[in-house]
C-alpha positions as CSV (number, residue, x, y, z in Angstrom):
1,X,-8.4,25.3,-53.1
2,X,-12.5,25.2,-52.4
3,X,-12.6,25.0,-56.6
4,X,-10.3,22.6,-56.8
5,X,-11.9,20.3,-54.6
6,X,-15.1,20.4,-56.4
7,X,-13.7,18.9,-59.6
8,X,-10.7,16.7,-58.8
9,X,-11.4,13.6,-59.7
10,X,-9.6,11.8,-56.9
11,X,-11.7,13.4,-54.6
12,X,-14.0,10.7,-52.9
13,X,-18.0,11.2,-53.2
14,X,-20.7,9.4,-51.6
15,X,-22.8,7.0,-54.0
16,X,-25.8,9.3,-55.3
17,X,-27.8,6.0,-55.0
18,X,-27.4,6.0,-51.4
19,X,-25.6,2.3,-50.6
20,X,-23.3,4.5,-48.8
21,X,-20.0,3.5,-50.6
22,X,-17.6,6.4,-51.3
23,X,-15.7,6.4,-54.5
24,X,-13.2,8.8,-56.4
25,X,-15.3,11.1,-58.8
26,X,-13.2,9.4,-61.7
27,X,-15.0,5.9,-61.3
28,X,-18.2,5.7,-63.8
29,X,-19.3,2.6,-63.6
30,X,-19.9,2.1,-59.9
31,X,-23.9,1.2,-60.4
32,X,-22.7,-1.9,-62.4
33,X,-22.0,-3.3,-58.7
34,X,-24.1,-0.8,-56.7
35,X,-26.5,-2.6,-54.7
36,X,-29.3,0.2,-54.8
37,X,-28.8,0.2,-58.8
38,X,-32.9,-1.3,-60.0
39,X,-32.3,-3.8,-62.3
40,X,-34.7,-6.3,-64.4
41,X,-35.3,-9.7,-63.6
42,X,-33.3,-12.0,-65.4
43,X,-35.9,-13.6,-67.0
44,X,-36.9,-10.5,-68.5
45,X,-36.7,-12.0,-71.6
46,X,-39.0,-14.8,-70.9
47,X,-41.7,-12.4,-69.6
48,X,-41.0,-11.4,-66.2
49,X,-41.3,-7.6,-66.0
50,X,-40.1,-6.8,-62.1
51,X,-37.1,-4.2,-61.6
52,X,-35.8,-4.5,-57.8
53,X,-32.2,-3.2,-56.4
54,X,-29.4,-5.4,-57.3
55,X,-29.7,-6.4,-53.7
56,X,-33.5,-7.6,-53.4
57,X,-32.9,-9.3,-56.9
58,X,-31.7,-12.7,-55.1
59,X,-34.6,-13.0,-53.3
60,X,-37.0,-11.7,-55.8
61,X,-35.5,-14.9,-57.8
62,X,-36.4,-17.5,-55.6
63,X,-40.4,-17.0,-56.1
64,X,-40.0,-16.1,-60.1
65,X,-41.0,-19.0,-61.7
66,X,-39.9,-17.7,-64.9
67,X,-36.6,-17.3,-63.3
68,X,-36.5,-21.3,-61.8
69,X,-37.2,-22.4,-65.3
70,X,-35.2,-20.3,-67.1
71,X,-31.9,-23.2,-67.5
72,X,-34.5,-25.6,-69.0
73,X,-35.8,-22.9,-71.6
74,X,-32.2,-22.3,-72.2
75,X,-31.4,-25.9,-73.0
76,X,-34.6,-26.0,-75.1
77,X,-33.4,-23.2,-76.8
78,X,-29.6,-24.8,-77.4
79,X,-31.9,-28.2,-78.7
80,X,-33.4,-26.0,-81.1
81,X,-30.8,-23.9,-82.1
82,X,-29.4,-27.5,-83.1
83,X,-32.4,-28.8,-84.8
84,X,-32.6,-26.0,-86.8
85,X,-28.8,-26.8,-87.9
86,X,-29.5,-30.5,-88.4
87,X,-33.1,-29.5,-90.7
88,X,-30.7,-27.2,-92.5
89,X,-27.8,-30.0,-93.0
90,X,-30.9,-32.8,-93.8
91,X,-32.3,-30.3,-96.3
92,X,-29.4,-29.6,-97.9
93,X,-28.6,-33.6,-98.0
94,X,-32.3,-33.9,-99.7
95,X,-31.4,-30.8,-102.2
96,X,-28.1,-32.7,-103.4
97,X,-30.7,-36.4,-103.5
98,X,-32.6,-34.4,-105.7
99,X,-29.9,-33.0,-108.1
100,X,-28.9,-37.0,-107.5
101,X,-32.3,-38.1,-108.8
102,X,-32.7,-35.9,-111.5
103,X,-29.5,-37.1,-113.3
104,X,-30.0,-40.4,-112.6
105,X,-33.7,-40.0,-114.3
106,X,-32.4,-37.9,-117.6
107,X,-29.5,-40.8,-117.1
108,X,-32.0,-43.6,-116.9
109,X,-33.9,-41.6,-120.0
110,X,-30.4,-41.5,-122.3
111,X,-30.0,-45.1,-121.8
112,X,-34.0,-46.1,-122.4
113,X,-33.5,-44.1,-126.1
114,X,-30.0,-46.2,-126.2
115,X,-32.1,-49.3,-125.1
116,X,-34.5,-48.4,-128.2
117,X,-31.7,-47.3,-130.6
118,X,-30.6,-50.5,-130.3
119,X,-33.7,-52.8,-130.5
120,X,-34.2,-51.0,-133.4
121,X,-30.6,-51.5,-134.7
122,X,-31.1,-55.5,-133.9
123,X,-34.5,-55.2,-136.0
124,X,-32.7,-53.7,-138.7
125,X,-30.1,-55.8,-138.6
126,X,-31.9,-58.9,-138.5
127,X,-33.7,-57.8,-141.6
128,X,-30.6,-57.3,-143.1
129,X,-29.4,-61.1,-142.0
130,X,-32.3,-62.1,-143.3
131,X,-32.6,-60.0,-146.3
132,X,-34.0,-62.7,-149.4
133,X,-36.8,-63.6,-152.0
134,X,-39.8,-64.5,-149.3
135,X,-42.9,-64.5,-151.5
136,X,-43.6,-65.2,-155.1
137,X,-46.2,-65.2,-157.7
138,X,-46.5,-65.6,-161.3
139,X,-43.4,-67.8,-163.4
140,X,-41.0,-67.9,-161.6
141,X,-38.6,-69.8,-159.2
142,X,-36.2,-69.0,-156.5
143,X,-33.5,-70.8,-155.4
144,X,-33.0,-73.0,-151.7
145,X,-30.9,-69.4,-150.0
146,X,-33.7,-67.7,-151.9
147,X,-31.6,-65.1,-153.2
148,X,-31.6,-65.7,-156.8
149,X,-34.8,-65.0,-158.5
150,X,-35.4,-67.2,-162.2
151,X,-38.4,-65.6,-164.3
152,X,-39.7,-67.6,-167.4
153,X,-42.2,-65.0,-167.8
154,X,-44.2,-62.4,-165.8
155,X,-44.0,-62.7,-162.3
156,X,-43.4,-60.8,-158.9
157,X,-41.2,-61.5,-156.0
158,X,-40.8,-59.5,-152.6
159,X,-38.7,-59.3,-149.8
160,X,-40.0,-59.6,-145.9
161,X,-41.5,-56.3,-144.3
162,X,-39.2,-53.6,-144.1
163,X,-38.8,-52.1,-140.2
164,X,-40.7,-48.6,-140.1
165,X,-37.4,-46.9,-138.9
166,X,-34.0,-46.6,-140.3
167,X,-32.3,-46.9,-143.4
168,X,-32.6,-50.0,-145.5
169,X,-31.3,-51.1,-149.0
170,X,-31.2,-54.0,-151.1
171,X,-28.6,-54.7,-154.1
172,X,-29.8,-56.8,-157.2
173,X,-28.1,-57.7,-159.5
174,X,-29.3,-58.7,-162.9
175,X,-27.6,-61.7,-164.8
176,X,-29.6,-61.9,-167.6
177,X,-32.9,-60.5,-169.3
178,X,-34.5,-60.4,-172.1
179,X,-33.7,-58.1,-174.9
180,X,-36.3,-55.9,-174.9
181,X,-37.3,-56.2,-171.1
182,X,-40.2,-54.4,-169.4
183,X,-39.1,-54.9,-165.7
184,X,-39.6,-53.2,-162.4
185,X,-37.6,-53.0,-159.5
186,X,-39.1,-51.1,-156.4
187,X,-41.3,-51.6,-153.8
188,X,-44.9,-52.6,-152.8
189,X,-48.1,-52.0,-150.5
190,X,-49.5,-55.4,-151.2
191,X,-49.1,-59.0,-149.4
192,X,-51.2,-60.2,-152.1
193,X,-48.2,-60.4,-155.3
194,X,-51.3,-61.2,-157.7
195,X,-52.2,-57.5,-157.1
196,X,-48.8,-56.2,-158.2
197,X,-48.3,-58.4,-160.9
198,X,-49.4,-55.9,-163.6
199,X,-48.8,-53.1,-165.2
200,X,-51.4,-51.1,-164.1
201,X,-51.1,-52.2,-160.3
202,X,-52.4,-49.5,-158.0
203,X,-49.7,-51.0,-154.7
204,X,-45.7,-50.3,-156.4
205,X,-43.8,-48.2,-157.6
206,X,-40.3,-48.6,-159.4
207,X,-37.3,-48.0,-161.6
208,X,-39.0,-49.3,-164.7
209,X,-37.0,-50.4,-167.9
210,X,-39.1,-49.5,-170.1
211,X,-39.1,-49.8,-174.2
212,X,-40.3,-48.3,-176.5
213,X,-42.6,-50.9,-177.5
214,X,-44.8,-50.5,-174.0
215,X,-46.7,-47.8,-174.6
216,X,-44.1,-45.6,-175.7
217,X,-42.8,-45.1,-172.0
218,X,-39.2,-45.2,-171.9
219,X,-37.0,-45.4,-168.3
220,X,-38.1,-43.7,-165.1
221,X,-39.9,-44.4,-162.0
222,X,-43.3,-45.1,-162.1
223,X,-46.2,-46.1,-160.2
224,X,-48.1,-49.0,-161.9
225,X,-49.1,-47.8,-164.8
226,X,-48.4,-44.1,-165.2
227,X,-51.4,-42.9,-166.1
228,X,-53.2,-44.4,-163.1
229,X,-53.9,-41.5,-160.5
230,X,-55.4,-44.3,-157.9
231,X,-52.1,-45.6,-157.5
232,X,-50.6,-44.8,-154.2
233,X,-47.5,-43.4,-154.9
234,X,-49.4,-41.5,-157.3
235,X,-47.6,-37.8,-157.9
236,X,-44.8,-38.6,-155.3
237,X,-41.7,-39.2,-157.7
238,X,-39.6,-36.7,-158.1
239,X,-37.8,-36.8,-161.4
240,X,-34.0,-35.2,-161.2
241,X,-32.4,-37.2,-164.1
242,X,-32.9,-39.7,-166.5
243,X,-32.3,-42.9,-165.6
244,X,-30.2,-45.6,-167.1
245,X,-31.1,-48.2,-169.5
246,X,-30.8,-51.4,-167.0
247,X,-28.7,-53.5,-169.1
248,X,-27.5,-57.7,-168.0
249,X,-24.4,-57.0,-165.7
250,X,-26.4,-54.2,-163.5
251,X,-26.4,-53.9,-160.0
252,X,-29.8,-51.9,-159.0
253,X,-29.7,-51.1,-156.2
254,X,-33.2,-49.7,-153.7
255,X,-32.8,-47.6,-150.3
256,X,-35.5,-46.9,-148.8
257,X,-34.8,-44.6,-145.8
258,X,-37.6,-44.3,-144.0
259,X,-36.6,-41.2,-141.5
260,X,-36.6,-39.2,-144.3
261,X,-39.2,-41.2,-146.0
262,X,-37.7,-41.6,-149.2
263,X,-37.2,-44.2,-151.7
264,X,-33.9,-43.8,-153.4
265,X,-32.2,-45.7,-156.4
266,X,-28.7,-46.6,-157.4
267,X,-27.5,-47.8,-160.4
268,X,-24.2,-50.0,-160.5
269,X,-23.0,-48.0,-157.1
270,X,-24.4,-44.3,-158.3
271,X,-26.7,-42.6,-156.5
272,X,-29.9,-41.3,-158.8
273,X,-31.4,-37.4,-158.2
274,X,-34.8,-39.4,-159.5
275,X,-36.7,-40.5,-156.1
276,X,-40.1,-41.0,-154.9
277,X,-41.0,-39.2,-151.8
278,X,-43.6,-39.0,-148.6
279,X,-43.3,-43.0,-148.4
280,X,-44.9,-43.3,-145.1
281,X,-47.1,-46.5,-145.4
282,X,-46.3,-48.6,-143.0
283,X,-46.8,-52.3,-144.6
284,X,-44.2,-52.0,-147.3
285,X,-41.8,-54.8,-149.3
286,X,-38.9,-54.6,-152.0
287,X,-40.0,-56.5,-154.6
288,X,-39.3,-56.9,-158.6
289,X,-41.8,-57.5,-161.6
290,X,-41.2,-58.8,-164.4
291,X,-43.3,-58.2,-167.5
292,X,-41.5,-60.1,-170.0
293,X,-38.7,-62.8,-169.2
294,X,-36.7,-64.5,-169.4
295,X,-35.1,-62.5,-166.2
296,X,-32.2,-63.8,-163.8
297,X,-31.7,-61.4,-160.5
298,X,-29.7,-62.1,-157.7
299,X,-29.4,-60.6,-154.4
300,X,-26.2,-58.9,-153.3
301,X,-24.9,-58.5,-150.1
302,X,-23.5,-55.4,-150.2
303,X,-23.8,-52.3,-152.6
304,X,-21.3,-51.5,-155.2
305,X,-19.4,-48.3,-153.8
């Protein structure tokens, strides 16, 4: 019976701390309560090392000043606990500005090169309005539109300045000439037409007629005079084909594109392999000599397709 009693756990003990409560053996967790139990401060956390019995605690607390400001730490901790959520919301709202702002910036840079695309469309555009006979030199005449060109001998006509960018053509078309015509259609460095009105010009270059009377040179592109390595299209044409006898009835026309800077030829709506490349000068004019007329040339509109 003695053993029994020495292990039932219904059995009541005295508290081995000494507050002189009895409880059954079973019951563990009497010095959560126990007055005797030492226990820290509860402002432990904030500094305070002191460890008194549960029971002395109460009056250890009214002198700790840890312990009297402990509710304000604990708001300033809730204040910042919040802060920290409202820096992380304001950060995230300044992370999604700046994905904002950079799409708006490559936006605002698409429609700047949009803006440019189509300044330069209006430039081109307006040169193709405005497409005509602007300058001449030599014999000839030019009508009031000035887009019909009448040589009665040697002479030179040009169009305005060609824009630096794009793609630009002009169409003539040839109404009459004479039978055995030396006569260039092309383009020009020169402002001065007295400087391109000759054969051995060192500021065009052109689909020449040619015959075989003028120094034996038959048709092809040349560059003044072909023999004339000052010129400044000297060695840039490219020679892919033959080119056409220009006969009356012809529609020549000239596209000079000057992304790719290239001067290309067509002849009554057929594109020519023959061009002349690396035209990158920036000053540069269609224009048309004319070494022997009569001539008639008239500016089209449009190309024949």
């Amino acid at each position: 019976m003695n053993d029994h009693v020495d292990v039932c756990d219904e059995v009541l003990v005295d508290c081995m701390l000494g507050c002189g409560e009895k409880h059954a053996r079973r019951v563990k967790n009497h010095s959560e309560t126990c007055p005797n139990q030492f226990i820290p401060c509860q402002a432990h956390h904030l500094g305070c090392d002191a460890v008194y019995p549960r029971k002395l605690l109460p009056q250890h607390h009214t002198t700790c000043v840890l312990f009297r400001i402990k509710p304000y730490i604990h708001r300033l901790e809730q204040d910042i606990v919040e802060l920290k959520n409202n820096v992380t919301l304001k950060q995230q709202r300044i992370d999604d500005l700046e994905k904002k702002s950079v799409t708006l910036e490559q936006r605002i840079v698409d429609l700047e090169k949009k803006n440019v695309t189509l300044e330069q469309r209006f430039v081109e555009l307006d040169f193709t309005n405005k497409i005509a006979f602007v300058d001449i030199h030599g014999n000839v005449t030019i009508d009031e539109n000035k887009k019909i060109a009448t040589f009665g001998g040697s002479g030179t006509v040009r169009s305005g300045l060609i824009p630096v960018v794009g793609v630009h053509s002009i169409s003539f078309h040839i109404q009459s000439q004479n039978i055995r015509p030396w006569n260039s259609f092309g383009v020009c460095v020169s402002k001065n037409l007295a400087e391109c009105n000759t054969v051995h010009s060192l500021h065009w270059t052109g689909w020449t007629a040619g015959c075989a009377s003028c120094t034996g040179v038959s048709c092809g592109v040349n560059y003044g005079a072909s023999s004339s390595s000052r010129n400044v299209f000297n060695n840039r044409v490219v020679s892919g084909q033959n080119l056409p006898q220009i006969k009356n009835g012809d529609v020549v026309t000239l596209i000079l594109d000057r992304n790719e800077r290239r001067l290309c030829f067509k002849h009554n709506g057929r594109e020519q392999t023959t061009y002349v490349k690396d035209v990158i000068e920036q000053e540069i004019y269609f224009f048309i000599y004319c070494r022997d007329g009569p001539m008639v040339v008239s500016i089209k509109s449009q190309e024949l397709t």
